[in-house]
C-alpha positions in Angstrom: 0.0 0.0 0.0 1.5 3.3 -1.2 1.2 6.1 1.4 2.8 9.7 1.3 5.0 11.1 4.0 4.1 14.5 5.3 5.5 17.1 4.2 7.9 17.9 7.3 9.0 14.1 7.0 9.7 15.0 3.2 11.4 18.2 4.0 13.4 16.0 6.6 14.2 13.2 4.3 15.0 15.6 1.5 17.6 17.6 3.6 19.1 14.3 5.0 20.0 12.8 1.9 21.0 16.3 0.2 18.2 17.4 -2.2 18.0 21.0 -1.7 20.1 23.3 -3.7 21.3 27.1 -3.6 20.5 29.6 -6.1 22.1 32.4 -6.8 20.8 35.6 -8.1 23.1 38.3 -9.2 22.7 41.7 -7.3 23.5 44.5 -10.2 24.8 47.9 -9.1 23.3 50.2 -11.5 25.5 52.7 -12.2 28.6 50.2 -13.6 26.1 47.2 -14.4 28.4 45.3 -12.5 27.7 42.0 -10.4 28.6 43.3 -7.4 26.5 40.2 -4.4 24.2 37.0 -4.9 21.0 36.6 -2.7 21.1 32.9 -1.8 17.8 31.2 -2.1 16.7 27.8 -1.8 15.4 25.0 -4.4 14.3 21.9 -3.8 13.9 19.9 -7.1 12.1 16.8 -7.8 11.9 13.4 -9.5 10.0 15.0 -12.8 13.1 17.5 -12.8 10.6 20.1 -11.9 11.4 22.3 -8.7 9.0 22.6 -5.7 7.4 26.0 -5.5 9.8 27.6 -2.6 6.9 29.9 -1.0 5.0 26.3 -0.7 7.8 24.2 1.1 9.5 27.6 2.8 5.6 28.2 4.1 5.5 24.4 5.4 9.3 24.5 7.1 8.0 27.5 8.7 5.3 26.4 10.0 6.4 23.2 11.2 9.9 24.6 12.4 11.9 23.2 10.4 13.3 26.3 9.1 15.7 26.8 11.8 17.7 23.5 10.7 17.2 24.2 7.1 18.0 27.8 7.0 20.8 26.8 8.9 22.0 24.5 6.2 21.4 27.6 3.8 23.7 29.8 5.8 26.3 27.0 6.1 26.2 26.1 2.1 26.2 29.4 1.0 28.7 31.4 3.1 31.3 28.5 2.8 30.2 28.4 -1.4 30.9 32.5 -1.8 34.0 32.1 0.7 35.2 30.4 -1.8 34.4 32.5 -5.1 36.3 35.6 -3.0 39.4 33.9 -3.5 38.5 33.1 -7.2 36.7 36.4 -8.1 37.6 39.1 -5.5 36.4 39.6 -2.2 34.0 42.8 -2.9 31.4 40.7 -3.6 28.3 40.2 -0.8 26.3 37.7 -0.2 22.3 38.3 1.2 20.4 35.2 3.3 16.7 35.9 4.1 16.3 35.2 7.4 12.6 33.7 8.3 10.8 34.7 11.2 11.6 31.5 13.2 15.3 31.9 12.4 15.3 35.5 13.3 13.6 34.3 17.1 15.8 31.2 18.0 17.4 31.4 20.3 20.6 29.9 18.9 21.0 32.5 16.2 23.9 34.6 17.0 26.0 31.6 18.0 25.4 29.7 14.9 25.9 32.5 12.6 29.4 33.6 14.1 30.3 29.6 13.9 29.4 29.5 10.3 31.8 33.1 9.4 34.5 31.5 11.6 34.8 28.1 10.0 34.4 29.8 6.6 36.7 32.4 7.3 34.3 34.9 4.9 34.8 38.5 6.6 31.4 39.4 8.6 30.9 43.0 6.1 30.7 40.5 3.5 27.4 39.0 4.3 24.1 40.4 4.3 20.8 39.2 6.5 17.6 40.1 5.1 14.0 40.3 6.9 10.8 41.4 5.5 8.9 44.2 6.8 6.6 41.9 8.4 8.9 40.0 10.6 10.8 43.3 11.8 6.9 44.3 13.3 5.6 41.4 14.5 7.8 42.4 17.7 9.3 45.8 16.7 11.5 46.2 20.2 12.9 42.3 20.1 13.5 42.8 16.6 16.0 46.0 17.5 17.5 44.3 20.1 18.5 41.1 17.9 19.6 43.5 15.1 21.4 45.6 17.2 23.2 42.4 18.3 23.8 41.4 14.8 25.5 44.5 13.9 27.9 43.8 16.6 29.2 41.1 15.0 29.8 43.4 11.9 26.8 41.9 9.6 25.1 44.3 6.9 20.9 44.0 7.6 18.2 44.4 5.3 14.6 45.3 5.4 13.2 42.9 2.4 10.1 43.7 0.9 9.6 47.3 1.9 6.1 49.3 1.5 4.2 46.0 2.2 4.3 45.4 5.8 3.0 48.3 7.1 5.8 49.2 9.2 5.5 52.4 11.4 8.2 55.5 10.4 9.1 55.5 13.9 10.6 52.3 14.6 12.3 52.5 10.6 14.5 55.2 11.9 15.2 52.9 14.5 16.0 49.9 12.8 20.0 49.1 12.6 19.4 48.6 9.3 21.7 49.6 6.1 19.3 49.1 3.0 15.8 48.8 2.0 14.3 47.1 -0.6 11.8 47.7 -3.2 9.2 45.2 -3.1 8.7 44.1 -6.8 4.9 45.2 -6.2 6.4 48.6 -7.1 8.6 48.1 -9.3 6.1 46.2 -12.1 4.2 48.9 -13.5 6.9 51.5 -13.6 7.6 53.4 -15.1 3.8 53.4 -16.8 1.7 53.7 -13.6 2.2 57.3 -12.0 1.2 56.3 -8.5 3.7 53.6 -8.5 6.1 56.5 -9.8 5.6 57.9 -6.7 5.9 55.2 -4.1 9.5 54.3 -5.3 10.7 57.9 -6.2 9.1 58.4 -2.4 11.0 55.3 -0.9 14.2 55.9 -2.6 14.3 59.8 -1.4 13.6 58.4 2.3 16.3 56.1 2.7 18.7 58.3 1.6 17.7 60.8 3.6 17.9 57.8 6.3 21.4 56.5 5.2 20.4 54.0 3.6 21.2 52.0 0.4 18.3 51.0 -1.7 17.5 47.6 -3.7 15.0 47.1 -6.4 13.4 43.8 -6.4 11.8 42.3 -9.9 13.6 44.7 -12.4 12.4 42.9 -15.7 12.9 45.7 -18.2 15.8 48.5 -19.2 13.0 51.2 -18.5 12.3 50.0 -15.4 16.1 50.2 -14.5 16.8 53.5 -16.1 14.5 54.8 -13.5 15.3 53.5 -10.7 19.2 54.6 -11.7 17.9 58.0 -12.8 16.4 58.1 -9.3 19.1 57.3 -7.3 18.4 53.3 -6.2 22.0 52.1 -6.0 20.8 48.1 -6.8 18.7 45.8 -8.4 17.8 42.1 -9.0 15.5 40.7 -11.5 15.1 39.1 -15.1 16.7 41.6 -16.8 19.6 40.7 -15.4 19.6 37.1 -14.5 16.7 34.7 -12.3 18.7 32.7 -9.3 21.3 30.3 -10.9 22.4 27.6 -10.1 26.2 27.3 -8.9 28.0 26.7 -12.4 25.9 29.0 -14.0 26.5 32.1 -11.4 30.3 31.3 -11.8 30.2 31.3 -15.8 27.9 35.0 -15.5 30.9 36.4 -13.2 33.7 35.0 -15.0 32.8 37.0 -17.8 33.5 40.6 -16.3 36.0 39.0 -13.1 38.7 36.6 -15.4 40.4 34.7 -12.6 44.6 35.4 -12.9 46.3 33.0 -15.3 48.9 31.0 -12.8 52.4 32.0 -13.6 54.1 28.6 -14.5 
């Protein structure tokens, strides 16, 4: 009799016998066009070479907490993967890890975080936590403290998916924080839909006048990024530039603008 596991058995199983995958989606700085950080993210492909959708098994780890051990596994994989491109490519490059709300809560956070720089030997400036708007609220004073803490150790933080979580002004300027980002929301319809014009020009003139860096999400066309450049944002992900790749494919996109050095015989 053929029976299916649940899911946080599958999810289990899956990380056990090492099904899960990083992506990596170039971060573009868009004055120079340069690759200049990858956001890691998370794939878990199946049998019909077909990938699970991620909000669906991400939702499910979540809710089951399992997203402590695998967002662990992320951090591990992916700091110790772009550790290793800075010795091929240069060391300017960053790398961003969404932190879920679970993650962001445990208790255990800080120590694994400085165990995973210290065994990969990647300097702290060189890695980037992201949380969305709505985790940073859901307890806005524990959420200072624990970023506050974070900084200490010499991280870069940012708030992912600004303008949709409803955050209060007060507690932004607050925030430990050195970026925002766009949510894609936003960034679709420019620059055709005036109101939408005026959200990002708003968001971008804000964090500036905050401090802060800003990051378009879902840049898809050259229109799109001429205005956010034209505007000020410093950086952008999307499909105009590249969708998350998979490890050789990141490494052939960079190789083209960072040529390692021929080894002197």
């Amino acid at each position: 009799m053929s029976f299916r596991l649940p899911m946080h058995q599958r999810l289990s199983n899956a990380l056990t016998y090492g099904e899960f995958r990083i992506f990596y989606q170039p971060v573009i700085d868009l004055q120079t066009g340069r690759i200049v950080g990858a956001e890691a993210l998370c794939r878990w492909p199946q049998r019909d070479d077909t990938f699970s959708p991620p909000e669906t098994f991400i939702t499910q780890a979540e809710t089951s907490g399992f997203i402590v051990q695998l967002g662990e596994w992320v951090l591990r994989t992916a700091v110790t993967q772009m550790s290793e491109w800075h010795k091929r490519f240069g060391d300017d490059l960053q790398l961003a890890v969404n932190l879920s709300g679970r993650q962001f809560l445990h208790y255990n956070l800080l120590k694994s975080i400085e165990d995973t720089i210290r065994a990969s030997k990647l300097h702290p400036s060189k890695l980037e936590f992201e949380i969305t708007e709505t985790v940073a609220m859901q307890n806005a004073e524990d959420t200072i403290g624990i970023l506050r803490q974070l900084k200490t150790i010499g991280i870069d933080l940012a708030l992912d998916d600004f303008g949709t979580g409803y955050s209060s002004l007060a507690y932004l300027k607050r925030f430990p924080i050195d970026k925002l980002k766009i949510d894609k929301a936003f960034v679709r319809d420019i620059p055709d839909d005036a109101n939408d014009l005026a959200i990002v020009s708003a968001i971008i003139a804000m964090a500036h006048a905050l401090g802060l860096r800003v990051q378009a999400e879902g840049v898809e066309t050259q229109a799109q990024a001429d205005f956010l450049r034209d505007c000020g944002c410093e950086l952008a992900q999307g499909y105009l530039f590249a969708r998350a790749l998979p490890v050789d494919e990141f490494e052939a996109m960079i190789s083209k603008e960072r040529p390692q050095p021929s080894v002197q015989a």
